[in-house]
C-alpha positions in Angstrom: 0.0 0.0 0.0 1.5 3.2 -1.2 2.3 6.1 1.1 1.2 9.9 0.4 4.7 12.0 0.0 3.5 14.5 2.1 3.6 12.3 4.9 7.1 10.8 4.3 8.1 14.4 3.9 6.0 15.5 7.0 8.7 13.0 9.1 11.9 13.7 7.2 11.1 17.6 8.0 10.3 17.0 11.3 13.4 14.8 12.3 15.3 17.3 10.2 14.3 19.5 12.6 15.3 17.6 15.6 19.0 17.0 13.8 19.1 21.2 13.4 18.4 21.6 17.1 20.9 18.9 18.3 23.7 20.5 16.0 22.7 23.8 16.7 23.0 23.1 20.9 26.3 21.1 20.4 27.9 23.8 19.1 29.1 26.2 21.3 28.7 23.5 24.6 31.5 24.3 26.9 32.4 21.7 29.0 30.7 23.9 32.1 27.7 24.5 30.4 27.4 20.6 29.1 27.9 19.1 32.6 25.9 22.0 34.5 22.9 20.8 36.7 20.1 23.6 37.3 19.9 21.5 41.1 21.4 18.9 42.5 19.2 16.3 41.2 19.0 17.9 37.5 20.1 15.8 34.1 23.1 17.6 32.8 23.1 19.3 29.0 25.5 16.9 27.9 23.4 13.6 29.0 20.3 15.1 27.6 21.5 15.2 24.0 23.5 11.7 24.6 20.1 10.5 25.6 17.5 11.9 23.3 20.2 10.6 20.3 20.3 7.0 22.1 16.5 6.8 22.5 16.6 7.9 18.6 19.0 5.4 17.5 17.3 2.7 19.5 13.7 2.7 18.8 14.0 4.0 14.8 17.0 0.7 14.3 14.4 -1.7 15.7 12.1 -0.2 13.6 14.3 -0.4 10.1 15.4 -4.0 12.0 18.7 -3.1 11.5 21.8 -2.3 14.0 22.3 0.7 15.7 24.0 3.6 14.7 25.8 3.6 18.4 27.3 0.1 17.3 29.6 1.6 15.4 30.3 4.7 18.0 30.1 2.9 21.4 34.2 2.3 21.2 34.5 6.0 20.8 31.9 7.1 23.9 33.2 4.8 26.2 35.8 6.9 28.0 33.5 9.7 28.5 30.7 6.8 29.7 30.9 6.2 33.5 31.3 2.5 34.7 27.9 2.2 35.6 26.8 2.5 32.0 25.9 -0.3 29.9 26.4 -1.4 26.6 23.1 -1.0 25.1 22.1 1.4 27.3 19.8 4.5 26.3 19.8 6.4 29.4 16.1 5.0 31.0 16.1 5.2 35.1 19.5 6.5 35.2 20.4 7.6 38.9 22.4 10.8 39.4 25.5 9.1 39.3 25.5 7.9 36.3 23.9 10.8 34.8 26.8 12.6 35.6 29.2 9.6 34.7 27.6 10.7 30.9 30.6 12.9 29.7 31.1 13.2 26.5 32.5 16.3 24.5 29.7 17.9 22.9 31.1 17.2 19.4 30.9 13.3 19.4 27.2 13.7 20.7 26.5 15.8 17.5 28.3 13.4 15.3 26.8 10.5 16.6 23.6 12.3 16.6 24.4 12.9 12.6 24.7 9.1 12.0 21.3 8.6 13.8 19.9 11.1 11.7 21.5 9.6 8.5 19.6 6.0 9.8 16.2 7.5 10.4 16.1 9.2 7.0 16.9 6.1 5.4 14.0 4.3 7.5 11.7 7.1 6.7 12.2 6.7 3.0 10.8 2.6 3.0 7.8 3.9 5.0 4.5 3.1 3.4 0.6 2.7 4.8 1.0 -0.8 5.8 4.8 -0.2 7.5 3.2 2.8 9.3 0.1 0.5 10.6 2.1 -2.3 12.0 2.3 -3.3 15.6 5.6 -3.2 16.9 4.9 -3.6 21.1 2.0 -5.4 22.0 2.5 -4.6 25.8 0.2 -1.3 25.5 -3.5 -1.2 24.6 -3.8 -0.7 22.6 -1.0 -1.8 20.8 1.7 0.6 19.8 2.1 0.7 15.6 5.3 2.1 13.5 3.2 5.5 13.4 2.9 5.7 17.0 6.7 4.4 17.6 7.9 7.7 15.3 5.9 10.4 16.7 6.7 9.1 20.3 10.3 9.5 19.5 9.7 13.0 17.8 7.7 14.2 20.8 10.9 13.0 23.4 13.4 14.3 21.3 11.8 17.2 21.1 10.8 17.7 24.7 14.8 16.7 25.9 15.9 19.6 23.3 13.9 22.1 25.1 15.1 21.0 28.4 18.4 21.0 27.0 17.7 24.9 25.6 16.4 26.0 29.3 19.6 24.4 31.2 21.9 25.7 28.9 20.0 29.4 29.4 20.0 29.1 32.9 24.1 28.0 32.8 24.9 31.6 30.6 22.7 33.4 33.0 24.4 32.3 36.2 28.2 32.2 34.4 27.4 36.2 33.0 
């Protein structure tokens, strides 16, 4: 069953977006402003985008049924990845350790982040009706399908950038 463009171009757009954002906040992230905490029980800048780009990577690559980007980056994270972090890990229930064991330099976050956003595009362009109605977890009712899967990731991405946007305000506020 064929997909309407617009659709496929509605997605590629918005995740476009999303790749603009994380590019756009990796920038100019000093280590202070990457590893500041607006508390003492805040996520960090830094784990935020590591996050949002391993929840991305995870969910769209089970999606395509192909590996993950982060197979092919893990090597390069793990010295900035404290001991406590796993593997396949995406960042879910982390404790405050070892969000603040998530240390990369801002600039492999964005490149990794590129690679996930070089995966989802290719996903995105095999998308039709019948890819888009299939049930991929069974667990919820009701059932979550590919559709649901996509704009669930959109909507944490998105929701992580913003946080990302207000702790990294905050940081120049207090540093100025």
């Amino acid at each position: 069953m064929s997909l309407d463009p617009v659709t496929t171009d509605l997605l590629d757009d918005a995740f476009g977006r999303v790749r603009e954002l994380v590019e756009q906040q990796c920038s100019d992230l000093d280590e202070s402003t990457a590893t500041f905490q607006v508390d003492d029980g805040a996520n960090t800048p830094v784990w935020l985008l590591w996050h949002l780009a391993r929840v991305q990577d995870d969910h769209v690559a089970a999606l395509a049924d192909v590996p993950q980007a982060w197979d092919t980056w893990a090597e390069r994270f793990a010295p900035h990845l404290g001991d406590g972090i796993e593997h396949g890990d995406i960042g879910y229930g982390h404790d405050l350790d070892q969000v603040l064991s998530v240390r990369p330099p801002a600039e492999l976050v964005d490149a990794y982040h590129a690679d996930v956003h070089a995966l989802t595009r290719r996903y995105l362009r095999t998308l039709d009706a019948t890819e888009l109605a299939r049930v991929v977890d069974e667990r919820w009712d009701p059932p979550v399908t590919a559709s649901a899967r996509l704009v669930s990731v959109l909507g944490d991405t998105l929701q992580h950038l913003g946080q990302v946007a207000f702790v990294v305000g905050v940081a120049q506020r207090r540093s100025s």
